[in-house]
C-alpha positions in Angstrom: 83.5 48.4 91.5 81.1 51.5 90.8 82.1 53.1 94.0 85.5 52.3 93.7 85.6 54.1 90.1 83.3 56.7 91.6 86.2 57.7 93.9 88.9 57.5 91.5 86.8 59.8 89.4 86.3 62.2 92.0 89.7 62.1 92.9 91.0 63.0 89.4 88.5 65.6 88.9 90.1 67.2 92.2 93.1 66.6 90.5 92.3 68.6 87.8 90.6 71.5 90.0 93.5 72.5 92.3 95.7 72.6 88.6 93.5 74.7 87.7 93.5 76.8 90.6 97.5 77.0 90.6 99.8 78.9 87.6 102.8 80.4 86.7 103.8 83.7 87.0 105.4 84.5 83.6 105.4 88.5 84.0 106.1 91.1 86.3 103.4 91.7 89.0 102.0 88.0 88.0 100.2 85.8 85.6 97.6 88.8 85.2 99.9 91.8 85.5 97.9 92.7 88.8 99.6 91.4 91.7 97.1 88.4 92.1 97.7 84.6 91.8 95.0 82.1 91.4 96.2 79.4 93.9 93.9 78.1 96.7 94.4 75.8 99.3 97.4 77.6 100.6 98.8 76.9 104.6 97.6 79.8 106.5 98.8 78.0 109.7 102.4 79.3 110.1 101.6 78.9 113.8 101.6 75.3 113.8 103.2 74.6 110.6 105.2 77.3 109.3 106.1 77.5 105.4 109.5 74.9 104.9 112.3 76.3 102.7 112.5 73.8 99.6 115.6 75.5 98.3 118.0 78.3 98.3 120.6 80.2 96.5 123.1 82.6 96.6 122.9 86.0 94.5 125.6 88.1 93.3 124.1 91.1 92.0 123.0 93.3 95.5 119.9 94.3 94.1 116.3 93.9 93.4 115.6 92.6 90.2 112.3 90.4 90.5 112.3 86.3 89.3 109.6 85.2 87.7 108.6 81.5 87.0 107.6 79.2 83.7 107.7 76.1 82.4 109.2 74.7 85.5 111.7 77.1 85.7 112.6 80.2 88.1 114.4 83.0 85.9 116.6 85.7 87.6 118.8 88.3 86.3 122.6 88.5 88.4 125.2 90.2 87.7 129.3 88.9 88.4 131.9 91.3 86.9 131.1 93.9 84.5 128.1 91.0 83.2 124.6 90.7 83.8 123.9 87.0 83.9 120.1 85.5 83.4 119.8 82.6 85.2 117.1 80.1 84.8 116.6 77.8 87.9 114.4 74.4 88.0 111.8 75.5 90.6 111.9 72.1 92.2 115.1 72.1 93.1 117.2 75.2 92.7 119.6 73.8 90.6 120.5 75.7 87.8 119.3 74.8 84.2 121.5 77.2 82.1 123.0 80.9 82.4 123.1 83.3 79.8 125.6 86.5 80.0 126.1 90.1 78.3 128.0 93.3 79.6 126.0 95.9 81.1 127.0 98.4 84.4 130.3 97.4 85.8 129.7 99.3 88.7 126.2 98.8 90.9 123.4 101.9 90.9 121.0 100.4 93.8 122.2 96.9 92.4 122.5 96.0 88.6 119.6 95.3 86.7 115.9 95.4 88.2 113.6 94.3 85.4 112.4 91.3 85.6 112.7 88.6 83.0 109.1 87.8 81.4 108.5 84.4 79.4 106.0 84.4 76.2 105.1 81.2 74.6 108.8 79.3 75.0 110.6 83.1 74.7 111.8 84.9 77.6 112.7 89.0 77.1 115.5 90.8 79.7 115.7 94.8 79.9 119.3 95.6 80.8 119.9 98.7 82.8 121.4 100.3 79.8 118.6 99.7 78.0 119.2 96.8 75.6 116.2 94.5 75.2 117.0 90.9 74.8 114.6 88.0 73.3 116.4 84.1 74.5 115.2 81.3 73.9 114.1 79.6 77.1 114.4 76.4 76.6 118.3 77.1 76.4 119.0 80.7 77.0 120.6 81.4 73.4 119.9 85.0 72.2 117.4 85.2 69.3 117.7 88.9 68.9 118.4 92.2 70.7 117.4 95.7 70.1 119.4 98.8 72.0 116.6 101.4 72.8 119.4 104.2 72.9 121.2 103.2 69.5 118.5 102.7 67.9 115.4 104.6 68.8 116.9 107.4 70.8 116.4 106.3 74.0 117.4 108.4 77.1 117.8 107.1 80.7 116.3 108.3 83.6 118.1 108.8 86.4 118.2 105.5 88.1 118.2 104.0 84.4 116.2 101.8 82.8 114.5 99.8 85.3 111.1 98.6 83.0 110.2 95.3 82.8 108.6 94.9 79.4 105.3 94.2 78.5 104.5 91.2 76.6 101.1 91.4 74.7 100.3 89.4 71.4 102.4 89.7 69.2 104.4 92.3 70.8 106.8 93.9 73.4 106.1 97.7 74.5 108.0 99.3 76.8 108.7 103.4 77.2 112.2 104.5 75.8 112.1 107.9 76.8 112.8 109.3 73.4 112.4 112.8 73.0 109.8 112.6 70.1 107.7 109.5 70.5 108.6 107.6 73.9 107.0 104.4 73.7 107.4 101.8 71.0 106.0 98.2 70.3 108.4 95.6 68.4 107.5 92.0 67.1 107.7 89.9 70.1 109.6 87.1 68.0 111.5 89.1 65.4 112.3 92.3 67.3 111.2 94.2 64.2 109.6 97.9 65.2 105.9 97.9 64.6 105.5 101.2 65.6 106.7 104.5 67.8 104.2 106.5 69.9 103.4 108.5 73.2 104.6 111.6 73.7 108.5 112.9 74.6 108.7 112.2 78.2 111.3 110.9 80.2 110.9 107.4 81.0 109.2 105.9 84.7 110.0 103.1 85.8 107.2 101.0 85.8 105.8 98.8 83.1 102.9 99.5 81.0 99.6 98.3 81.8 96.8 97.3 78.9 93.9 98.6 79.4 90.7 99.4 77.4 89.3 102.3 78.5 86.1 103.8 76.7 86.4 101.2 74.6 89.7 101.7 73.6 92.2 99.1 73.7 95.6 101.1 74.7 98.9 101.1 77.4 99.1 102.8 80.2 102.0 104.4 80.4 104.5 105.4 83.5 106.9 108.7 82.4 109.1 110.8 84.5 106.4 113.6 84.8 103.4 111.7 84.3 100.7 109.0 83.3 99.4 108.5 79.8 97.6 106.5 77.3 98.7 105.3 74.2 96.6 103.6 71.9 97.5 99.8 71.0 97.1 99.7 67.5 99.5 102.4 66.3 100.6 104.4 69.8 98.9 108.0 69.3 98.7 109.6 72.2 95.3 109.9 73.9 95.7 111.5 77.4 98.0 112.5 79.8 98.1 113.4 83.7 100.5 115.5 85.3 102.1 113.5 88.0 105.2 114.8 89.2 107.4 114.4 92.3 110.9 115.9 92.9 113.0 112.6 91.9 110.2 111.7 88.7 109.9 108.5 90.0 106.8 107.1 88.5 107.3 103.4 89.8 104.3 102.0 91.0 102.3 100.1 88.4 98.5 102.4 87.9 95.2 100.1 88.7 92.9 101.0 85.9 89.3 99.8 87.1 86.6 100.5 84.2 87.0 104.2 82.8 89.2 105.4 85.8 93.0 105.0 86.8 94.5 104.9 90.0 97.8 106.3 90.5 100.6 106.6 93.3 104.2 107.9 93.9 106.6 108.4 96.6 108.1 111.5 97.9 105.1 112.9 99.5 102.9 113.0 96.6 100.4 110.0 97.9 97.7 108.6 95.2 94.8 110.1 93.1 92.2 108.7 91.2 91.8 110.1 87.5 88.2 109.4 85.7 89.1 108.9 82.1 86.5 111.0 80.0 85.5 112.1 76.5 87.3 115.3 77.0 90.6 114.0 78.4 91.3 113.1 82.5 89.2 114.7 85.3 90.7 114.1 89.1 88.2 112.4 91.5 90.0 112.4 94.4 93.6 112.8 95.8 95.6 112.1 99.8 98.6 111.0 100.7 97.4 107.9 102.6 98.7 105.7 100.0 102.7 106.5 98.5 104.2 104.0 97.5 107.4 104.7 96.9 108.4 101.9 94.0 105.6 98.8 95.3 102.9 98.0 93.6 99.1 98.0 94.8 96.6 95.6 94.1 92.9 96.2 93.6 91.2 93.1 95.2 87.4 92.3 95.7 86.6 96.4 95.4 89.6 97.7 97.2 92.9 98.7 97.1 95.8 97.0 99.4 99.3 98.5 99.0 102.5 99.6 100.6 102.9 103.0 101.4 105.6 105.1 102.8 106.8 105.6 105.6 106.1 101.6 106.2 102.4 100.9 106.1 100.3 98.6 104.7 96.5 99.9 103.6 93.5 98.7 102.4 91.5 101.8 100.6 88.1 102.5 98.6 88.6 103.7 95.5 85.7 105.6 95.0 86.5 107.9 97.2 90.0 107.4 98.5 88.3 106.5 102.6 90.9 104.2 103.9 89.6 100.7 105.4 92.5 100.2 107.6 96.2 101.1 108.0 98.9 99.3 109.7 102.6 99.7 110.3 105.6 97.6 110.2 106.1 97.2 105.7 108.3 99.6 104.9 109.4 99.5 101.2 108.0 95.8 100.9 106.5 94.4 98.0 103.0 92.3 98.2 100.8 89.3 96.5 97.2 88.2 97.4 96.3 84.8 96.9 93.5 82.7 98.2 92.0 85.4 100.3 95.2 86.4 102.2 98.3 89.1 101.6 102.3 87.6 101.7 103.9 90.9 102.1 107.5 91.6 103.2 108.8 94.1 105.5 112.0 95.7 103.4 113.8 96.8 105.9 114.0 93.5 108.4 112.8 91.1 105.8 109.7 89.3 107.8 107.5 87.9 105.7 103.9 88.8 107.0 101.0 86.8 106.0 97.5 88.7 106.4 93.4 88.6 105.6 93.0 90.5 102.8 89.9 92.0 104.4 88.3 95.2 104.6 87.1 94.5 108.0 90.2 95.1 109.8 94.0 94.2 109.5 94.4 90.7 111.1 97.7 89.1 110.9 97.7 85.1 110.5 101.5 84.3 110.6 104.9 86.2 110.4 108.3 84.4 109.7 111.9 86.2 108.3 112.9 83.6 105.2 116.4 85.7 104.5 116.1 88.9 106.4 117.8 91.6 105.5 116.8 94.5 103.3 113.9 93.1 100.7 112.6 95.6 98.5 111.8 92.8 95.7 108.1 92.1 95.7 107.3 88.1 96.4 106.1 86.0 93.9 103.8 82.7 94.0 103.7 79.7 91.7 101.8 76.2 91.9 101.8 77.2 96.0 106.0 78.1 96.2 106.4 81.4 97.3 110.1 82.9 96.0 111.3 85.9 98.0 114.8 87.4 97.7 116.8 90.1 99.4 120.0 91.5 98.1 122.3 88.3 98.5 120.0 85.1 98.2 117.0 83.9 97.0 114.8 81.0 98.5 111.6 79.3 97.9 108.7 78.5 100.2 106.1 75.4 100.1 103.0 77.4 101.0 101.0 74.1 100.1 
């Protein structure tokens, strides 16, 4: 009997353990904003046993808006007509829960809306393209509240238009407006009511902010047309800025602050930088164009830097100094994860998903399979071991378990 309840202890303890190494992914870029998820355990045998489609379904919208996943739900943003429609799908199955729509573009600019939809505590909050930010309930999809960043705090697109996901944190949502006075503002996350306006009078990125707290600061770090800067969280005053310009102003990458520094990179030829945060405002460590990424993300991962980079690489880099590790073709305009010790990463122009060490040591590929095909620009996703990928017409979801 003591060995028999030995085991069943051990076995619910392992239960408990691989929960705990699984989670959502409630925002953009992940449960921790960063591009990493926590799952371990995951199939890195696509040889043998390649990842098997659980679901799929058809998407309306021809664009690139990113899902993300709570509560046992996938949420999307589509488009039909001249609507955007948020869709919340169970992640088991597909099937869809409930749809909740409002007019926005009624003709497509690189697709309809890209932000992607980011669940809070039983809330989930939508950008449109046209810059209205929506709170709905989750649970059922009904709107609690709305706020139009144009109407109401003088909001100007950029060219592309609004393309932010928001950023959830505490009590709040932040995102950058582009208002010609004070271009960033923080409402209440449940009420919608302005806490405060800040930055500066920039033109709007299109990347969301990052928290940070840099010498000792607690502040947002945000994307503009021109530039990077730094907000402060408690009231939005500006506190430094970085000339980062390109000939489109398309600051879409998200910035990897590590301690007091920030790493930044754009398309067009302008390539990355790392920016030492100081006392007397930002000082340029380095710069190269071995890493420009056009509108992916990079992740900073065990003391490097992996990311997509134009014209269709994928590179691991040192941050210190900017020295790259490796650099290999074959990604162009794909978006990446790491989990578990290994990279998903799509290419965008073919589709193939590409799974690979996430290794300093050398690029070394461990499986390579085309869920959808097609142009994928959309970064993958990964929750409780399903990895969701979508291209302009579908969307599916892998069992990487």
């Amino acid at each position: 009997m003591r060995q028999i309840l030995t085991a069943v202890a051990a076995l619910a303890l392992l239960g408990s353990m691989t929960a705990a190494h699984a989670a959502d992914w409630p925002n953009f870029f992940g449960p921790t904003r960063n591009g990493l998820a926590p799952d371990t355990g995951l199939n890195k045998d696509w040889a043998t046993r390649p990842p098997r489609e659980l679901w799929r379904v058809t998407l309306s919208d021809g664009g690139y808006a990113g899902p993300s996943v709570a509560d046992g739900k996938v949420f999307i943003v589509d488009h039909q007509g001249a609507n955007d429609i948020v869709r919340a799908l169970r992640l088991e199955t597909g099937e869809q829960v409930w749809e909740f729509a409002y007019p926005d573009l009624t003709e497509a600019n690189f697709g309809f809306t890209e932000a992607t939809p980011v669940y809070a505590e039983g809330l989930l909050y939508v950008c449109s393209r046209l810059g209205t930010i929506r709170c709905l309930n989750a649970a059922d999809g009904s709107q609690l509240w709305s706020r139009s960043m144009t109407k109401e705090f003088g909001a100007r697109a950029p060219g592309w238009l609004f393309a932010e996901s928001v950023l959830v944190d505490g009590d709040r949502v932040v995102i950058c407006t582009g208002a010609a006075d004070r271009n960033v503002i923080a409402l209440d996350r449940k009420t919608g009511e302005l806490i405060w306006r800040g930055g500066n009078g920039d033109m709007p990125g299109y990347a969301t902010a990052v928290p940070a707290e840099i010498l000792g600061v607690k502040q947002y770090v945000i994307c503009t047309g021109p530039g990077i800067i730094g907000v402060r969280a408690d009231d939005g005053g500006l506190l430094w800025s970085i000339p980062w310009r390109n000939q489109a102003e398309v600051n879409a990458s998200l910035p990897i602050v590590i301690g007091n520094s920030v790493f930044i990179t754009s398309g067009y030829g302008i390539g990355c930088a790392m920016y030492d945060i100081t006392e007397n405002g930002p000082v340029q460590r380095w710069r190269n164009r071995d890493i420009s990424a056009h509108f992916s993300s990079p992740i900073y991962y065990n003391g490097y830097i992996y990311s997509n980079s134009d014209p269709g690489n994928l590179v691991c880099m040192a941050p210190e100094n900017g020295a790259v590790a490796w650099k290999q073709g074959g990604f162009e305009k794909g978006g990446l994860l790491i989990a578990d010790g290994v990279i998903p990463a799509l290419s965008g122009n073919t589709g193939e998903l590409i799974m690979a060490k996430a290794d300093p040591a050398g690029y070394e590929e461990l499986g390579r399979i085309t869920p959808l095909g097609g142009q994928s620009w959309t970064a993958p996703i990964l929750a409780d071991g399903r990895l969701i990928v979508r291209n302009t017409a579908a969307m599916t979801c892998l069992d990487l378990r």
